[in-house]
C-alpha positions as CSV (number, residue, x, y, z in Angstrom):
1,X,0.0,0.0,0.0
2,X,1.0,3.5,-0.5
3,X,0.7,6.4,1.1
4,X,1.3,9.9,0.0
5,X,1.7,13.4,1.4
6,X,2.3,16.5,-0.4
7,X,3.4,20.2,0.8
8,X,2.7,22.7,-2.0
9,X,4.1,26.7,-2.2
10,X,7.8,25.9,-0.2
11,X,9.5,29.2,-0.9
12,X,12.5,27.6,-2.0
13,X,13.6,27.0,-5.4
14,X,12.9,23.2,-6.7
15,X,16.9,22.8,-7.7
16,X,17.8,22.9,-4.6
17,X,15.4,21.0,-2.7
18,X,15.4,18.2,-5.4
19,X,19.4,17.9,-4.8
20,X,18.3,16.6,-1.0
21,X,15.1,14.5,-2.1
22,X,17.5,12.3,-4.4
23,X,19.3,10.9,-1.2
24,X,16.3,9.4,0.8
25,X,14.3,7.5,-2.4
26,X,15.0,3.6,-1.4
27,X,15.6,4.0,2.2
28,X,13.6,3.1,5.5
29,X,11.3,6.2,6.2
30,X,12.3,6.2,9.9
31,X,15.7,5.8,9.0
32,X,15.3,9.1,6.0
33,X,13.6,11.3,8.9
34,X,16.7,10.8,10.9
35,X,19.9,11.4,8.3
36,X,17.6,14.9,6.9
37,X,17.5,15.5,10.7
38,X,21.6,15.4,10.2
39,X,21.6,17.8,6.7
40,X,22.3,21.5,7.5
41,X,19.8,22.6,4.8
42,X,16.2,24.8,4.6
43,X,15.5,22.0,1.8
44,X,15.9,18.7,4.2
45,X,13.8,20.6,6.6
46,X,11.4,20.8,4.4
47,X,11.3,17.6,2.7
48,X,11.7,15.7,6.9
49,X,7.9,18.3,7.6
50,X,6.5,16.3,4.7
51,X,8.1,12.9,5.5
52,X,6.8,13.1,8.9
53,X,3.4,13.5,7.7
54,X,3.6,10.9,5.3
55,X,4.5,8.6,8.0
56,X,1.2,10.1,10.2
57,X,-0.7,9.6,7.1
58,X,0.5,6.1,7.2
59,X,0.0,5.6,10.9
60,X,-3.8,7.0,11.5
61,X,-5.4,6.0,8.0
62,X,-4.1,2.7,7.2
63,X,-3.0,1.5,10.0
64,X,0.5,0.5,9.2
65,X,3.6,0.5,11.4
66,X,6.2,3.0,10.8
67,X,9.3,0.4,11.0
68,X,7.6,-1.1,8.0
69,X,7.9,2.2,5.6
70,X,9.9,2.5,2.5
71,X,10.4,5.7,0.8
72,X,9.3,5.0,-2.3
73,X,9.8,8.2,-4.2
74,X,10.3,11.7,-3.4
75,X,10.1,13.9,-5.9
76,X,9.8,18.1,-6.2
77,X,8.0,19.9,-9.3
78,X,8.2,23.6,-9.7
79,X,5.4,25.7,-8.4
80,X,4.8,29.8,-8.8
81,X,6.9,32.1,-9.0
82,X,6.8,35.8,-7.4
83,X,8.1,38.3,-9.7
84,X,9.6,40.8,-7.9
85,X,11.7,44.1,-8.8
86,X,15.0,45.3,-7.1
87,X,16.4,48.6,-7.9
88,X,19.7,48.2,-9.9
89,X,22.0,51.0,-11.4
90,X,21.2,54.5,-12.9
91,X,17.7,54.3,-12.1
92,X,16.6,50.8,-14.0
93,X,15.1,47.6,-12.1
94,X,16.5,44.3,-12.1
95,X,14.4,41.6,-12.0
96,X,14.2,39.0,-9.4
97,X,12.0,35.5,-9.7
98,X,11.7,33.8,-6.2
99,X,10.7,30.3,-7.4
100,X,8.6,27.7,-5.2
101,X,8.3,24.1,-5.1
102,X,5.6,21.5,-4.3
103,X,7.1,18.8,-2.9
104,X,6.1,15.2,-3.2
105,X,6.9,12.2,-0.5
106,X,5.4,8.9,-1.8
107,X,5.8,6.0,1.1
108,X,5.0,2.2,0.7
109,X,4.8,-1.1,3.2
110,X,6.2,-3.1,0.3
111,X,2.9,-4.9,-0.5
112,X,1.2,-4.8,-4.0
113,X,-2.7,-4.0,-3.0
């Protein structure tokens, strides 16, 4: 069984969190909670927020035991982006584009249902 949980509009660009979400696809999901624990990144904090609800999703719908969860995938698509202005040189604006991401945590016991 799967089970999925999903945080959408992280103000962080999607490069840089997908450079973290690479490293916990195949591992235990108790054991991936506790090396992003270990990462000094904004990204593998917010990839752990959405592993942890995963494994409460897990936990109070289905009824399965946390020692039994795989991550399955974890994957990060692009989601708005603010345009903003900053003022540059001899009066012009440069452009700045503050990118989000929706990050996706997809968790399974290892059973085909």
């Amino acid at each position: 069984m799967e089970v999925t949980a999903i945080t959408r509009n992280a103000r962080m660009s999607p490069k840089k969190v997908r450079e973290v979400a690479r490293t916990i696809t195949g591992r235990r999901a108790t054991e991936a909670s506790e090396y992003l624990a270990l990462i000094p990144r904004k990204s593998a904090q917010l990839i752990n927020k959405t592993l942890k609800s995963a494994i409460a999703n897990a936990e109070n719908n289905n009824n399965l035991s946390s020692d039994a969860l795989v991550v399955k995938t974890a994957y990060v698509d692009q989601g708005p982006v603010l345009k903003r202005f900053k003022a540059a040189a001899r009066g012009t604006a440069a452009p700045r584009r503050k990118k989000m991401s929706h990050i996706t945590v997809i968790l399974s016991d290892g059973q085909s249902n």
